[in-house]
ROGUKE-705355 format. One record per residue (C-alpha): residue in one letter; residue number from 1; y, x, z. Coordinates in Angstrom, 1 decimal, padded with zeros to 4 digits. Each point is the difference from the previous one (the first is absolute). Example, Ala and Ser with C-alpha at 12.3 -4.5 7.8 and 13.67 -1.06 7.14 Angstrom:
! residues 2
 code pos     py     px     pz
    A   1 -004.5  012.3  007.8
    S   2  003.4  001.4 -000.7
***
This chain:
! residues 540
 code pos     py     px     pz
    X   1  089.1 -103.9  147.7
    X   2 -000.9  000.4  003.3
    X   3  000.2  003.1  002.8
    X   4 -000.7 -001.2  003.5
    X   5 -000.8  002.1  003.0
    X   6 -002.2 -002.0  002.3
    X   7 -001.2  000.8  003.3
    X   8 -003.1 -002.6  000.8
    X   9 -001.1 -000.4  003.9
    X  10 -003.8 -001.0 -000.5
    X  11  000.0 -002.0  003.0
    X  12  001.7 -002.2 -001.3
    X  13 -002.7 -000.8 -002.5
    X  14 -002.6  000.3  002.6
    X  15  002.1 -002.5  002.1
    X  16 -000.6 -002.3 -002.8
    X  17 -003.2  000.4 -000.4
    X  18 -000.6 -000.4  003.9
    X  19  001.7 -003.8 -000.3
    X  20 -001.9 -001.1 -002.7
    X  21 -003.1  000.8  001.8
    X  22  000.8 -001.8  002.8
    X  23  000.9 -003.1 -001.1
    X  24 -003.7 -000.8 -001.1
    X  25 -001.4  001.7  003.1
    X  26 -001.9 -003.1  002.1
    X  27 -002.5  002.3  001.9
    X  28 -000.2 -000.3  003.6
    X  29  001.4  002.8  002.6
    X  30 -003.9  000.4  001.0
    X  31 -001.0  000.5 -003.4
    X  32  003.7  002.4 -000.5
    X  33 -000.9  002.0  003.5
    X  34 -003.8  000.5 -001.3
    X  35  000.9  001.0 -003.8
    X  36  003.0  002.3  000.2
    X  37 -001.4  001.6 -002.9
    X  38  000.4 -003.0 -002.0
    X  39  004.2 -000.1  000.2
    X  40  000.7  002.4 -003.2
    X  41  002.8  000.0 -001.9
    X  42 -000.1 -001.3 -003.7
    X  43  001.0  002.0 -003.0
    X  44  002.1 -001.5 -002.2
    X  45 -001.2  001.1 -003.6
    X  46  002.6  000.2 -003.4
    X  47  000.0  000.4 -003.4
    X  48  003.6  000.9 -000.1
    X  49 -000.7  003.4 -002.1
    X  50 -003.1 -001.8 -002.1
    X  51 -002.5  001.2  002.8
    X  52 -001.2 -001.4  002.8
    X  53  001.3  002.7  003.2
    X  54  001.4 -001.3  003.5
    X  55  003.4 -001.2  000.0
    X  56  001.2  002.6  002.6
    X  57 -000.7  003.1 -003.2
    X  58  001.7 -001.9 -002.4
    X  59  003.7  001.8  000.3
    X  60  001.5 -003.3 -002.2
    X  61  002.7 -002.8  001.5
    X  62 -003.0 -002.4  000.3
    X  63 -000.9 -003.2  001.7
    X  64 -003.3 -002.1  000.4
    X  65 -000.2 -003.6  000.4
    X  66 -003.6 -001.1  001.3
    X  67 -001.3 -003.2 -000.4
    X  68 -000.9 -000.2  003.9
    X  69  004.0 -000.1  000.6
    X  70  000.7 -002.0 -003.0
    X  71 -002.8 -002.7  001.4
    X  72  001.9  000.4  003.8
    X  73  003.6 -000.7 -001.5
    X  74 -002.0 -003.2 -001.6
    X  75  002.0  001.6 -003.0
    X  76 -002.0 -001.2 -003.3
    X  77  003.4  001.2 -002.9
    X  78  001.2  003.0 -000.6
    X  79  002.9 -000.7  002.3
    X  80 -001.8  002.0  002.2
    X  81  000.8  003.7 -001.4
    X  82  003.5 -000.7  000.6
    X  83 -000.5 -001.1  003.8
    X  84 -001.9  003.1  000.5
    X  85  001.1  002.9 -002.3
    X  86  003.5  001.7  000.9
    X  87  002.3  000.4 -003.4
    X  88 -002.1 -002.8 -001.6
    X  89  001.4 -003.3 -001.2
    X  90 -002.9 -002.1 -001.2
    X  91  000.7 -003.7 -000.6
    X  92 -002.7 -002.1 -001.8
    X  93  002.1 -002.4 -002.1
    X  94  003.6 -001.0 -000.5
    X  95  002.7 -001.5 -002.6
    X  96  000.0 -003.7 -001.9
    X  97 -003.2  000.4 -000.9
    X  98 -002.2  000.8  003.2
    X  99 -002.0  002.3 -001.9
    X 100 -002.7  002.0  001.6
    X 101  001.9  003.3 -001.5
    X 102  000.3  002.5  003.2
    X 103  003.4  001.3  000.6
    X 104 -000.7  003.7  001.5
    X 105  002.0  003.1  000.6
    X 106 -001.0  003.1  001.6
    X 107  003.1  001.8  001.6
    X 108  002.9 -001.7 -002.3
    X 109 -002.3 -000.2 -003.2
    X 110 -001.0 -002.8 -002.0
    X 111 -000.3 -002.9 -002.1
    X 112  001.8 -003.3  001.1
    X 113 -000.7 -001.8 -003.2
    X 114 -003.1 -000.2 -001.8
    X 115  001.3  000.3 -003.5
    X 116 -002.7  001.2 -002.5
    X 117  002.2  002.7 -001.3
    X 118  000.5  002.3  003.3
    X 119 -002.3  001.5  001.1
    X 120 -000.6  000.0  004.1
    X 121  001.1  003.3  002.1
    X 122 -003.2 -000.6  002.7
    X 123 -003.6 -000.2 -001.6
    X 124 -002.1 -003.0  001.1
    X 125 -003.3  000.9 -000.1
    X 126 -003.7 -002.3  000.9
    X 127 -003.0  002.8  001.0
    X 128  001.7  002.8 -002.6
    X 129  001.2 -002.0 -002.9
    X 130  003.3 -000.2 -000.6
    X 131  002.2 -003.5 -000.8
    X 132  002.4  000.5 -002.6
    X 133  002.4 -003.4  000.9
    X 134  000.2 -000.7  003.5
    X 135  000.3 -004.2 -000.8
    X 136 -003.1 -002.3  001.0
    X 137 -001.7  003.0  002.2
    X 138  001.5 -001.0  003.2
    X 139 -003.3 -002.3  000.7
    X 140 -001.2 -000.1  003.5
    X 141 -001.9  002.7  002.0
    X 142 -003.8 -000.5 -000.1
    X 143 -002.7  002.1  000.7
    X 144  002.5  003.8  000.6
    X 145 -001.5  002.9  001.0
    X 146  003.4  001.4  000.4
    X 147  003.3  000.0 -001.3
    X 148  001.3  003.8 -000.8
    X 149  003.8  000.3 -000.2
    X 150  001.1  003.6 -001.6
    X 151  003.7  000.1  000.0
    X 152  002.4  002.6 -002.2
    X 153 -001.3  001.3 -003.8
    X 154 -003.5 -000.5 -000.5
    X 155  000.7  001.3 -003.5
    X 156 -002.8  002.7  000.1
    X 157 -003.1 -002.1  000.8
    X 158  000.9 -003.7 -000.4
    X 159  002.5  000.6 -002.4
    X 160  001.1 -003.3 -001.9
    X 161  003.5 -001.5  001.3
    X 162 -000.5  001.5  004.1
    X 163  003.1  001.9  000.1
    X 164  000.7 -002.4  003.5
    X 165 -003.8  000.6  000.8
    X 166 -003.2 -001.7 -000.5
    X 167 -002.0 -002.9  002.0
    X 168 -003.9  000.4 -000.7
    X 169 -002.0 -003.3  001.6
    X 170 -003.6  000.8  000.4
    X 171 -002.5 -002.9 -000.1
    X 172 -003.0 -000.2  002.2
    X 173 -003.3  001.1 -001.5
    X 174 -003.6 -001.6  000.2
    X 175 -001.9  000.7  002.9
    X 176 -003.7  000.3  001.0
    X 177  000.0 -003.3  002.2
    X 178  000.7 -003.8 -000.5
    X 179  002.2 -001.4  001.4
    X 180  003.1 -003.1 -001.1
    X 181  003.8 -000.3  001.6
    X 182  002.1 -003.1 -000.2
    X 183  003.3 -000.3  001.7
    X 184  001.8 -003.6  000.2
    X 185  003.7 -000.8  000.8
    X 186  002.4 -003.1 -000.1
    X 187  003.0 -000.5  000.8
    X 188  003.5 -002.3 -000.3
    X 189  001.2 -001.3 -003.6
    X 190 -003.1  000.1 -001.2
    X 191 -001.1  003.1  000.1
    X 192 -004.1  000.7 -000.3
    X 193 -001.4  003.9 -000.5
    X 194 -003.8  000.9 -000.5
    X 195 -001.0  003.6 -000.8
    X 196 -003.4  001.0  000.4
    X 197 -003.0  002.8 -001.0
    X 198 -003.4  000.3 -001.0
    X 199 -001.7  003.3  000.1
    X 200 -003.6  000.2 -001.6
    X 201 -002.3  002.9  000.0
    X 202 -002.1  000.2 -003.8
    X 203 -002.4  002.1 -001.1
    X 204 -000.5  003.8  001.6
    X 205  003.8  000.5  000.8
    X 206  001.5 -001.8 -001.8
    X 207  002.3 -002.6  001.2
    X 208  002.3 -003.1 -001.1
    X 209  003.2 -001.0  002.3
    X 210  001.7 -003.5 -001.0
    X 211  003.3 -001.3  001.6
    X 212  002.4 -002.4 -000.5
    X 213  003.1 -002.2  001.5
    X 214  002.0 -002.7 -000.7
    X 215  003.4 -000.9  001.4
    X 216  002.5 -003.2 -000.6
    X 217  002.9 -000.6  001.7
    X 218  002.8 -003.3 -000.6
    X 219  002.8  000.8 -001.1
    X 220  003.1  000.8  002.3
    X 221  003.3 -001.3 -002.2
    X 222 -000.1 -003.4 -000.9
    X 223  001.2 -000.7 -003.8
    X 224  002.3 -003.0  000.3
    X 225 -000.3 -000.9 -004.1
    X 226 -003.5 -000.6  000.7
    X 227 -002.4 -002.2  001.9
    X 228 -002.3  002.1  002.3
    X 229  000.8  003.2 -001.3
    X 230  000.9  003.2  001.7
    X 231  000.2  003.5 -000.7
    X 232 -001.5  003.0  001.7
    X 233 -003.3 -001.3  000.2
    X 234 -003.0  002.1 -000.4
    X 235 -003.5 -000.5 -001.6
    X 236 -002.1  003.3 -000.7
    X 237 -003.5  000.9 -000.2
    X 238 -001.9  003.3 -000.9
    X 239 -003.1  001.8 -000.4
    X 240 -001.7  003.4  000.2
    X 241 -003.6  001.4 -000.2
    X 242 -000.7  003.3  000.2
    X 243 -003.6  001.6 -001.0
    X 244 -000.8  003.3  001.1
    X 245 -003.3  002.5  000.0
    X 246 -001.5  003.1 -000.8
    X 247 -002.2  000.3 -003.8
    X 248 -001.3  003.4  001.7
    X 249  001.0  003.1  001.7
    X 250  003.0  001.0 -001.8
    X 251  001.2 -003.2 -001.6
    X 252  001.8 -002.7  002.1
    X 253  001.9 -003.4 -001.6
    X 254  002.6 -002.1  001.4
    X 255  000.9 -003.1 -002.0
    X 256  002.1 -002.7  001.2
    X 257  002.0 -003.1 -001.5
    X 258  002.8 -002.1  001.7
    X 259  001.7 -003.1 -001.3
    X 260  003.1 -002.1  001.4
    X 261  001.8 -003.0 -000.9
    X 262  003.5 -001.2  001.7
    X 263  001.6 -003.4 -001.1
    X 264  002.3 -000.2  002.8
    X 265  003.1 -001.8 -000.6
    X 266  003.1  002.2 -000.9
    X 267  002.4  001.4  002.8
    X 268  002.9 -001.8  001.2
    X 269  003.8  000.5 -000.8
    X 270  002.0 -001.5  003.2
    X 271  003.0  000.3  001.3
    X 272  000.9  003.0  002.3
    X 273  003.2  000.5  001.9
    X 274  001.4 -001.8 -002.6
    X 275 -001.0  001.4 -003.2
    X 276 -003.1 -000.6 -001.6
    X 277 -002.6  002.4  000.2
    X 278 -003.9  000.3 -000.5
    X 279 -001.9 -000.3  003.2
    X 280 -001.1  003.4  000.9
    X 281  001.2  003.0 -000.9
    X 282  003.5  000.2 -001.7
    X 283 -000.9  001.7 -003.0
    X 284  003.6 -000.2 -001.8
    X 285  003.0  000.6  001.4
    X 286  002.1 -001.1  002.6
    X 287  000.9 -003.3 -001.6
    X 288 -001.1  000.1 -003.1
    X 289 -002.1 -003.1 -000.3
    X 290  002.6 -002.4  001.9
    X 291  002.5  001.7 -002.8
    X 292 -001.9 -001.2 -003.0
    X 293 -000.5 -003.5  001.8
    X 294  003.5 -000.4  000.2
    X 295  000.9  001.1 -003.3
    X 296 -002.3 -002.7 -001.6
    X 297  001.5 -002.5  002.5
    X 298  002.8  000.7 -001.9
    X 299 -000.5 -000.3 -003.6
    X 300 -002.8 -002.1  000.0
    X 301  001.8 -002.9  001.5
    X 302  003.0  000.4 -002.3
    X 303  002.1 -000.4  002.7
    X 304  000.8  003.5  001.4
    X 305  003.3 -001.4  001.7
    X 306 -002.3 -002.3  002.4
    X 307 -002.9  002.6  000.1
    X 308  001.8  002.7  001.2
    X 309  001.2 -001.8  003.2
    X 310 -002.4  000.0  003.2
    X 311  000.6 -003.9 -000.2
    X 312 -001.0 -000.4 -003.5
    X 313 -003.1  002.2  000.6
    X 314 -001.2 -001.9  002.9
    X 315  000.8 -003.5 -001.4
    X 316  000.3 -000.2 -003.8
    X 317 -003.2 -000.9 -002.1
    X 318  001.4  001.9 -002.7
    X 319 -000.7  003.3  002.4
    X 320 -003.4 -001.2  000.9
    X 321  001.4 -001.5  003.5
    X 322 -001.1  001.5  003.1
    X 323 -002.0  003.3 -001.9
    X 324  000.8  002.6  002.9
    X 325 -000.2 -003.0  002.7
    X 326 -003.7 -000.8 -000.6
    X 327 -001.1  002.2  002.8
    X 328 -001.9  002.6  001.5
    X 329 -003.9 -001.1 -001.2
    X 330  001.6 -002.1 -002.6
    X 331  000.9  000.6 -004.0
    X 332  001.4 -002.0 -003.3
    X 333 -002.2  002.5 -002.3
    X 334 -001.5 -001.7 -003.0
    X 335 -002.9  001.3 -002.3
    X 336 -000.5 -000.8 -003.6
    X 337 -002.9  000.9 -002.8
    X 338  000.9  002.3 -003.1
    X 339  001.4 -003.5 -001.9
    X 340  002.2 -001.0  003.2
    X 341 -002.1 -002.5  001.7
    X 342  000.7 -000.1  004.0
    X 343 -003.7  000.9  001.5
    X 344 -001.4  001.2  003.6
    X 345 -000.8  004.0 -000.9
    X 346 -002.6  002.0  001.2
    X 347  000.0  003.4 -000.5
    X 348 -003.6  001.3 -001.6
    X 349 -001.2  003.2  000.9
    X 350 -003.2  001.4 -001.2
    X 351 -001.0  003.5  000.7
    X 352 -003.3  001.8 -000.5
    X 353 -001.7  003.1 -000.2
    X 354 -003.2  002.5  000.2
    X 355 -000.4  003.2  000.9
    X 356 -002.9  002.8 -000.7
    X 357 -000.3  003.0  001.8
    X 358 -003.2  002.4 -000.2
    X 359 -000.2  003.1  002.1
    X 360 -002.3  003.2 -000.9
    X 361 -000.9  002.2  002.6
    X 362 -001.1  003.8 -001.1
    X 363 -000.5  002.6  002.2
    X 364  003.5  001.9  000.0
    X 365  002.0 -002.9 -001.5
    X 366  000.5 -003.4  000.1
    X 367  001.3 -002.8 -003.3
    X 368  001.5 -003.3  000.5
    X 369  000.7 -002.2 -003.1
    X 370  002.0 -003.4  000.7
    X 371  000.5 -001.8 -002.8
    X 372  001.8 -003.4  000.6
    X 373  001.8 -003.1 -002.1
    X 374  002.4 -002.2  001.2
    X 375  001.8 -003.2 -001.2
    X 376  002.6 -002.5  001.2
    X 377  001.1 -003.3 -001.6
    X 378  003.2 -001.5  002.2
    X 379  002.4 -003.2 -001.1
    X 380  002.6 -000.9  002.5
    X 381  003.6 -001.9  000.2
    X 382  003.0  001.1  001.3
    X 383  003.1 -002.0  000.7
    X 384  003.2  001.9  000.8
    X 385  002.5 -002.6  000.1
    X 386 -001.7 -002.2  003.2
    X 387  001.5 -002.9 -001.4
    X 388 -001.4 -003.8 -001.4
    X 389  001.3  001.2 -003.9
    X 390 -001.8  002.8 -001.9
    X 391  003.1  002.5  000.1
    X 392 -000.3  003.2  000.6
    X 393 -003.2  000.6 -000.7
    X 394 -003.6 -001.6 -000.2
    X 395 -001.5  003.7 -001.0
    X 396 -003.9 -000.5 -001.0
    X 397 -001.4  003.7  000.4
    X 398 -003.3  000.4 -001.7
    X 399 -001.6  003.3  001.1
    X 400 -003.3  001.8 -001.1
    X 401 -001.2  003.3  000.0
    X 402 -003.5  002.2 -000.6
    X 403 -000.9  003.2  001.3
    X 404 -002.3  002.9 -000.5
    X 405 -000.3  002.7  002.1
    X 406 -003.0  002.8 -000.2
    X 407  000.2  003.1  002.6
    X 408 -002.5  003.2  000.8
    X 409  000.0  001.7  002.9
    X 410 -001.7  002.9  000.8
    X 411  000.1  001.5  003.4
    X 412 -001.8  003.1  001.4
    X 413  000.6  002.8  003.0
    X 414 -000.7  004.0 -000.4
    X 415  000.6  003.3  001.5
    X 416 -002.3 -001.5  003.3
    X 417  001.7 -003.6  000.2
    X 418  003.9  002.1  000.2
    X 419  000.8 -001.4 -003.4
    X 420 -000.1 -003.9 -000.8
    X 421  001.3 -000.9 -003.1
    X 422  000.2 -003.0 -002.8
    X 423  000.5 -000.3 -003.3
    X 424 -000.1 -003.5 -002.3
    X 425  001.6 -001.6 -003.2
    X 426  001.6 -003.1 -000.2
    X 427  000.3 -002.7 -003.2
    X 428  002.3 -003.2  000.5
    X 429  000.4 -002.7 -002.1
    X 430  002.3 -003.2  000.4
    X 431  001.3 -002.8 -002.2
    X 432  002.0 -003.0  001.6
    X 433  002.8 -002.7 -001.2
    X 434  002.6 -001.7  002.1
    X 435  001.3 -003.0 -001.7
    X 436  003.0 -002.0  001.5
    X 437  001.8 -003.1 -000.8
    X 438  003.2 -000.4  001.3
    X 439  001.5 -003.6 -000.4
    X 440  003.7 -000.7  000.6
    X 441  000.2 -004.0 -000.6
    X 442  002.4 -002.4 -001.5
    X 443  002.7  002.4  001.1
    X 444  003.8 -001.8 -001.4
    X 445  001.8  001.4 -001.9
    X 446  003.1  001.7  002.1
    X 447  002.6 -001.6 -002.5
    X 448 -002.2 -003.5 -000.3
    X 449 -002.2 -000.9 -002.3
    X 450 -003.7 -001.4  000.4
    X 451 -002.4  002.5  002.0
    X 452 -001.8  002.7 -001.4
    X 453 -004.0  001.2  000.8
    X 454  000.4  003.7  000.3
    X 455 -003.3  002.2  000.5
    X 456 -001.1  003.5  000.2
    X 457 -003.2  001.3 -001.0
    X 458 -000.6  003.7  001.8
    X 459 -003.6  001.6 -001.3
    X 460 -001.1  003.5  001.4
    X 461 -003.1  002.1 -001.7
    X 462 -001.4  003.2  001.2
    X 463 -002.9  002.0 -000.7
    X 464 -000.2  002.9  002.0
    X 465 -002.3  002.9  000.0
    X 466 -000.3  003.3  001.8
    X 467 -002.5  002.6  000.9
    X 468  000.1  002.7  002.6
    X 469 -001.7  003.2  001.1
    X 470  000.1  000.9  003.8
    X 471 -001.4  002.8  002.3
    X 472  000.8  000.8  004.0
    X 473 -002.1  002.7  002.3
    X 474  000.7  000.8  003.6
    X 475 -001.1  003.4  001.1
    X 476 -000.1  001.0  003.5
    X 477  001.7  002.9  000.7
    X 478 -001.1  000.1  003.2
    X 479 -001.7 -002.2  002.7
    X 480  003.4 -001.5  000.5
    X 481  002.4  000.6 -002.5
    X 482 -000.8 -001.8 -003.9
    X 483  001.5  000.2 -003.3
    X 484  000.2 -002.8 -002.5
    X 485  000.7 -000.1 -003.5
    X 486 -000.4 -002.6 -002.7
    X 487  001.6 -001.1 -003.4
    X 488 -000.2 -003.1 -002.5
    X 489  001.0  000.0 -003.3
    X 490  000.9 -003.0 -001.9
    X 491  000.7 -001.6 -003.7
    X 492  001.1 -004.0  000.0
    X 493  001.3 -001.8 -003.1
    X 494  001.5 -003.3  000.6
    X 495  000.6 -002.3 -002.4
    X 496  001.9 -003.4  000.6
    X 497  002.2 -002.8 -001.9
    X 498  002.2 -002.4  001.4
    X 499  000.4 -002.9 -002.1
    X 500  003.1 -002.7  001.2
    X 501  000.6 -003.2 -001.6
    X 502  002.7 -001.9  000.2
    X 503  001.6 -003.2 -001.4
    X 504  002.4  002.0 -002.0
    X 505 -002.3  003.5 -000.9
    X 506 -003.2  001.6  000.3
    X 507  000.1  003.6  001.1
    X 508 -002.7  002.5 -000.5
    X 509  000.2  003.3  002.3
    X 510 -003.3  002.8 -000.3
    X 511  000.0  002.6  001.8
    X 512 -002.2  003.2  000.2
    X 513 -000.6  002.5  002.9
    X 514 -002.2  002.9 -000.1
    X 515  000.2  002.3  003.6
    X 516 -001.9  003.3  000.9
    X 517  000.1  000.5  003.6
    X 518 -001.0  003.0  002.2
    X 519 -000.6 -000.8  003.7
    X 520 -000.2  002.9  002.4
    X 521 -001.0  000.4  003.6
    X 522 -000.3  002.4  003.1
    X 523 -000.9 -000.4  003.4
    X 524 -000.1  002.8  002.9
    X 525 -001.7 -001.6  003.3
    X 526 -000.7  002.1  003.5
    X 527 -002.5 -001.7  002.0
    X 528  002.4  000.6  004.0
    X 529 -003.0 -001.3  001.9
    X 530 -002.5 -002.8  000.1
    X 531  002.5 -002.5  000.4
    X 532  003.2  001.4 -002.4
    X 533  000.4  001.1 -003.3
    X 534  003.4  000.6 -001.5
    X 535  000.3  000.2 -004.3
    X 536  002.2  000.8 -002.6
    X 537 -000.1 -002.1 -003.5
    X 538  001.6  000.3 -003.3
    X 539 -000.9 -003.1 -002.3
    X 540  001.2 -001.4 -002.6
***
């Protein structure tokens, strides 16, 4: 639930607006003094309440990345929303694995690990279509429109999982006119980046827009049981083409598919004011991974009485020698196959997905229909234990998942353009598995006795599905003061088993979960001037 009283100072959006327009401005003071005319302001235009309006109406905590600042941070990651929006935390990829998962939270809420089980508390969404699991969509930036950042309860219009708020990129459409982009960059430790854009104009109006880029990176960490191989690296590539026209008068069609692969090498696990942590952010606690690499120290060597002594630590072989002395961009980590096999890993990440949306104009209403599907297939290797033995753990997540999503929106105004109002249905569907194989290796028996293999086999299935029905109007009570109301009502059922194997049992754990939600909201904004507006909201 959220109830904030906001006063907004539209200058400050104009001021904005005023610095993005300069920085392209290359005229000459001749040509400035001659055309004064010329020097307007630019509107920035939202979709933060499913319709297009200026952002100074919209009486909503909102924030808009364009792709003209994006281009002057030379920002190409989603890093970027963090660096620019207050009470965001955005962070493209972290933990053992290096995934592409985004770690984001929108004034304290959010998801820090991408377990397919929880859901996330901020909505991800690509032009209007929502992303049920957050890992392998943090690819690069190519070809944005904008980026729109909504922050507090989004339950009425967005729904699905934006309790924190909701982050809606918009992709650029198909123009009228050719025209091709390329941007080129290099740099130390390898690093090579290519990202470029072809815009083609087809028959009538339609229009096909094609981009692509390409980054690789060495890696950072060198891993000292190997020869040549480091950690941290990064090797991705991607795709998107977007067609777009008009069949006639009323009917327009948007379709557009996007594809990316990452086979970077998984993060590194280095040392770190003296206990072992992943580089990055510290996603455990204070400790905690230096505390399980001291604890197999001890048993695995069978010696705890030299292990537990800085001396033995440092020097013994039995405790894996100099583990926490290896250094800053140095680590012992190992990687093995399913049968235990010592091997280079690459992570695999394969995501992909199309998107349909068709638009029919009438004369007093407006329908949108976006139907999308979406799939990921991801393998990566963890190792928690940053040492040469396979201790504690090599963990070999698989992850998959399928969506489909179908939404219709219709929006209209009456009562001479003082009402605006829309009203849709939504239908979700989801199935995805996390497998993961934990492998604890050769680990001696505490009382003696020759070693023993232990493993542990963690499987997650979900199949979700929910449907909604939604509705918000804004009337103007007067020229300046406007009242807001919306609602979305919502019916989920969640089924999931969790499936663990171990060397000693198999445990089998369903679970079923069936929610109705109602999701009210209520907005009162007074228009103070041209420049100020101050707004009351209650969402939840």
């Amino acid at each position: 639930m959220s109830v904030p009283i906001v006063f907004r100072d539209r200058s400050l959006v104009v001021a904005l607006v005023a610095t993005a327009a300069l920085l392209p401005f290359t005229g000459s003071v001749r040509a400035a003094d001659e055309e004064p005319a010329a020097r307007t302001l630019e509107e920035i235009v939202v979709t933060a309440r499913r319709r297009e309006e200026s952002l100074q109406d919209v009486p909503t905590s909102v924030a808009v990345i364009s792709s003209e600042e994006i281009l002057a941070r030379g920002e190409a990651n989603f890093d970027v929303i963090g660096q620019i929006v207050p009470n965001v935390h955005f962070e493209s990829a972290g933990g053992t694995s290096g995934v592409e998962s985004p770690v984001v939270f929108v004034r304290g809420m959010g998801q820090a690990d991408f377990i397919i089980v929880e859901d996330p508390a901020v909505g991800l969404y690509l032009d209007g279509v929502f992303m049920g699991r957050m890992v392998g969509q943090a690819s690069d930036l190519v070809d944005v429109e904008r980026i729109e950042v909504l922050r507090g309860p989004q339950g009425t219009l967005f729904g699905r999982n934006t309790i924190g708020g909701a982050i809606n990129i918009v992709s650029k459409k198909p123009d009228d006119e050719f025209g091709a982009s390329i941007k080129l960059a290099a740099g130390e430790d390898g690093h090579i980046e290519a990202r470029g854009t072809v815009n083609v104009p087809l028959n009538g109006d339609w229009g096909a827009r094609l981009s692509a880029f390409g980054r690789e990176m060495d890696g950072y960490v060198d891993a000292l049981q190997y020869d040549g191989y480091e950690l941290g690296s990064e090797d991705i590539w991607g795709t998107r083409l977007m067609v777009s026209g008009t069949v006639n008068e009323q009917l327009s069609v948007d379709f557009s598919f996007d594809y990316s692969k990452d086979t970077s090498t998984p993060g590194a696990i280095v040392p770190l004011n003296g206990i072992g942590v992943w580089d990055g952010e510290q996603r455990a606690g204070p400790g905690q991974p230096g505390a399980f690499g001291n604890f197999w120290n001890v048993f695995y060597s069978g010696n705890p009485g030299s292990c537990l002594t800085p001396a033995g630590q440092a020097g013994d072989p039995a405790c894996y020698g100099p583990v926490w002395n290896a250094g800053r961009y140095e680590t012992n980590s190992v990687f093995t196959d399913l049968q235990g096999n010592q091997i280079a890993a690459d992570q695999d990440i394969e995501v992909w997905g199309a998107n349909l949306t068709l638009g029919v104009d009438f004369e007093a209403v407006s329908l949108k229909s976006i139907t999308s599907y979406r799939e990921f297939d991801i393998f990566l290797f963890n190792d928690l234990d940053f040492s040469p033995h396979i201790v504690f753990a090599n963990t070999h997540p698989e992850y998959s998942q399928e969506q489909f999503s179908q939404e219709l929106q219709l929006t209209g105004a009456g009562i001479d353009n003082r009402l605006n109002y829309v009203v849709g249905a939504y239908y979700f569907k989801e199935d995805g598995v996390e497998d993961i194989f934990n492998q604890i290796a050769h680990v001696p028996a505490i009382s003696g006795g020759p070693p023993t293999n232990f493993f542990q086999n963690l499987a997650r299935h979900i199949d979700n599905e929910s449907w909604a029905l939604y509705g918000q109007l804004t009337f103007d009570i007067t020229d300046v003061l406007h009242l807001t109301v919306g609602t979305r009502y919502t019916e989920s059922e969640k089924d999931f088993v969790m499936i663990t194997e171990r060397v000693t049992a198999t445990t089998v754990q369903p679970g079923l979960l069936k929610t109705k939600e109602h999701t009210p909201m209520a907005s009162l904004s007074y228009d103070v001037n041209e420049r100020s507006m101050v707004y009351f909201t209650y969402s939840e």
